[in-house]
C-alpha positions in Angstrom: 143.9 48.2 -260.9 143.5 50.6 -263.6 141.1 50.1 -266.2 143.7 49.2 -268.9 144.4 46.3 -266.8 141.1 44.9 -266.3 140.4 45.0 -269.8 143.6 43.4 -270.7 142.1 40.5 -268.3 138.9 40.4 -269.8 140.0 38.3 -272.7 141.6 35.9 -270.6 139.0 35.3 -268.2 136.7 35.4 -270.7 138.8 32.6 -272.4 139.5 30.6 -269.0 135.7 30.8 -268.3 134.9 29.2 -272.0 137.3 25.9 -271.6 136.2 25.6 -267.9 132.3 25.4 -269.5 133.4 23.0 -272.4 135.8 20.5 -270.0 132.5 20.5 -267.4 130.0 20.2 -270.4 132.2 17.3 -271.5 131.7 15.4 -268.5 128.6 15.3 -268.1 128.0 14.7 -271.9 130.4 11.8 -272.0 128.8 10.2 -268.3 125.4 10.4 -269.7 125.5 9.5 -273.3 129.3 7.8 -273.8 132.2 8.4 -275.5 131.4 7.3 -279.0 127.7 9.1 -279.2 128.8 12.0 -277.4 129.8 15.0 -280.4 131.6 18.1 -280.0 128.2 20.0 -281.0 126.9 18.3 -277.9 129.4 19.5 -275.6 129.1 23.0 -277.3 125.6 23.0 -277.0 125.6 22.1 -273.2 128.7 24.7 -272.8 126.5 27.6 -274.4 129.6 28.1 -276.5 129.2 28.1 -280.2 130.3 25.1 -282.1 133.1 26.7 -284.1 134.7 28.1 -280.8 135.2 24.5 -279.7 138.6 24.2 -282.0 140.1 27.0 -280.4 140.4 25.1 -277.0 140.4 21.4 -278.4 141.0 20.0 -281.7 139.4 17.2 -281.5 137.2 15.2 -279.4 140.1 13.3 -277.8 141.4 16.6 -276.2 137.8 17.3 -274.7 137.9 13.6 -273.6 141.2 14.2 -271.9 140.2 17.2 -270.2 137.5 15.6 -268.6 139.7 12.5 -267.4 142.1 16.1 -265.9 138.8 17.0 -264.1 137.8 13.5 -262.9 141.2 13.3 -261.7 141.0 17.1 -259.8 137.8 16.2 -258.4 139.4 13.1 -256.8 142.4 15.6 -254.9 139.7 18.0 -254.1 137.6 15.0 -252.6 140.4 13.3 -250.4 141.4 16.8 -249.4 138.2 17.5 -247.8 138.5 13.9 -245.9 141.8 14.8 -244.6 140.1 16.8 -241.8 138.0 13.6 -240.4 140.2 12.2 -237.5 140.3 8.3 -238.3 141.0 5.9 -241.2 137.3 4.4 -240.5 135.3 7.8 -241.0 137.2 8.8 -244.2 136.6 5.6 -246.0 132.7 5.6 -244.6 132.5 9.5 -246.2 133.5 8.2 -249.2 131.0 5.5 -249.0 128.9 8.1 -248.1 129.5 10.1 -251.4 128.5 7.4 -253.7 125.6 6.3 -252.1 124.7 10.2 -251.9 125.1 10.1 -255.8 122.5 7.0 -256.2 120.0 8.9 -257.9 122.8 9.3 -260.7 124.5 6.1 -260.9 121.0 5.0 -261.2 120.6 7.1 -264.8 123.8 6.7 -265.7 126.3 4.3 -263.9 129.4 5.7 -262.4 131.0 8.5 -264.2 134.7 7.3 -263.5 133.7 3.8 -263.8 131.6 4.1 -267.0 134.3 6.1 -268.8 137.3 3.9 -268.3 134.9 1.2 -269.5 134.2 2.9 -272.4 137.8 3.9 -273.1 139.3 0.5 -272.3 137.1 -1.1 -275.5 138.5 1.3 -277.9 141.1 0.0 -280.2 141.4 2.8 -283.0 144.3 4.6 -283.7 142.5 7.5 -281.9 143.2 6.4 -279.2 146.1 8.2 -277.7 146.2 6.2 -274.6 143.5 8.0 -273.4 142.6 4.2 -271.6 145.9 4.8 -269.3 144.8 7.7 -268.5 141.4 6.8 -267.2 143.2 3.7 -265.4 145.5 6.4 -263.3 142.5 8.0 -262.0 140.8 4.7 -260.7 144.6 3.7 -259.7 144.4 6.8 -257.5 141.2 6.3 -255.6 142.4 2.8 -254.9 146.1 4.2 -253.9 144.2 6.4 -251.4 141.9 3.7 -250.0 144.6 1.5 -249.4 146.6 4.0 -247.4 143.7 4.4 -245.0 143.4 0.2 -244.2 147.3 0.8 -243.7 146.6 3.4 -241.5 144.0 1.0 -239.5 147.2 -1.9 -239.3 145.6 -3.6 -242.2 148.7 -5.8 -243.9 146.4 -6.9 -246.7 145.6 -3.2 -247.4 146.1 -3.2 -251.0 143.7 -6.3 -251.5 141.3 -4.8 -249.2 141.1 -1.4 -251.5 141.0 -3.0 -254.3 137.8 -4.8 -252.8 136.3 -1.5 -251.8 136.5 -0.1 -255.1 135.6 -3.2 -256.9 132.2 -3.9 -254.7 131.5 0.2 -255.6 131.7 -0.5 -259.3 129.8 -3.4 -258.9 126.8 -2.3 -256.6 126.7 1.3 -259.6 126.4 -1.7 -262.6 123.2 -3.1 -260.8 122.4 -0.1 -259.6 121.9 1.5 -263.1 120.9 -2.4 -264.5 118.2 -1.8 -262.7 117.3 1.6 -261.6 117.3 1.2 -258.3 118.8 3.9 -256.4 117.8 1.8 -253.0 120.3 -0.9 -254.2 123.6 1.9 -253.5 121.7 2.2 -250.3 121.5 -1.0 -249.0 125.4 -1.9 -250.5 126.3 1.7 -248.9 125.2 0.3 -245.3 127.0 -2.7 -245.7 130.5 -1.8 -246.5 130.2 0.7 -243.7 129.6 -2.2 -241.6 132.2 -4.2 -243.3 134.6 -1.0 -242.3 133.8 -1.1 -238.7 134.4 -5.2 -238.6 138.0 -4.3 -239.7 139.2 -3.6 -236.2 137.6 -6.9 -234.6 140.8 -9.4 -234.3 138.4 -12.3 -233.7 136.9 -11.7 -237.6 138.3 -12.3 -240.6 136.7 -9.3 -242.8 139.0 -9.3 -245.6 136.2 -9.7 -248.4 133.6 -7.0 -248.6 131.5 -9.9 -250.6 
């Protein structure tokens, strides 16, 4: 590559690089402080990008808001992709059980970040909205899409209402968890529905409810 090229790239990189920052800065900004406290100085300030470049990427706070619901959403494919590797139903559900509980120290600060965001987003009635609430509910909608594939994939017929369970008893354990700082609580919870997983196969049980 000549060097006309590469500094025909730079720009572009250079660019790429700056909305990658902001969209990362973003999540974690609106996980640990929320939506409505959260300000695009914030999320310029934890980007190391100055304030008045924000508004070349993102208009408004909205955008940014959206971009991190795009990266919640990527993180999720790149998370079930790495799972796809394990060779049974039972071990990719107990990984993902795994990676929550191996997030505890977190959801202990701050609740879940998927989980606290849609939260958030499904309170807000302004104009401002944008549907930014349906788009946070696709991204749950896809975690529980994927569980419920892998208790069809273990002959489960109640599959759907046993996802729905899973995901339901994680949001719940990450409320208490960050209620009341206690990492150990994810633990505990974490141990449990891997149990509850295993029971799933036993014909003789009726494991339906994680509860």
């Amino acid at each position: 590559m000549t060097d006309s090229k590469k500094s025909d790239r730079a720009p572009i990189v250079a660019e790429r690089g700056k909305r990658e920052r902001l969209t990362t800065a973003a999540v974690k900004m609106l996980h640990e402080q929320g939506v409505e406290k959260t300000t695009l100085a914030d999320i310029a300030r934890a980007a190391d990008v100055p304030v008045g470049n924000v508004y070349y990427y993102f208009k408004t706070k909205d955008d940014l808001v959206e971009a991190a619901l795009d990266a919640h959403a990527q993180g999720l494919q790149t998370m079930i992709a790495s799972f796809e590797g394990l060779s049974t139903p039972q071990d990719r559900l107990k990984t993902l059980i795994g990676g929550w509980v191996g997030q505890r120290d977190l959801a202990a600060r701050f609740g879940c970040p998927t989980g606290t965001l849609c939260s958030e987003l499904g309170k807000r009635a302004d104009g401002l909205d944008r549907g930014l609430d349906r788009t946070a509910a696709k991204v749950m909608r896809g975690l529980i899409d994927w569980s419920e594939q892998q208790f069809r994939l273990m002959g489960r017929s109640d599959s759907r209402d046993l996802a729905v369970a899973l995901i339901a008893a994680y949001q719940g354990i990450s409320l208490l968890t960050n209620t009341f700082r206690d990492p150990e609580l994810m633990v505990r919870e974490g141990d449990r529905l891997e149990r509850w997983i295993d029971s799933l196969g036993r014909p003789s049980e009726d494991p339906g409810d994680p509860t």
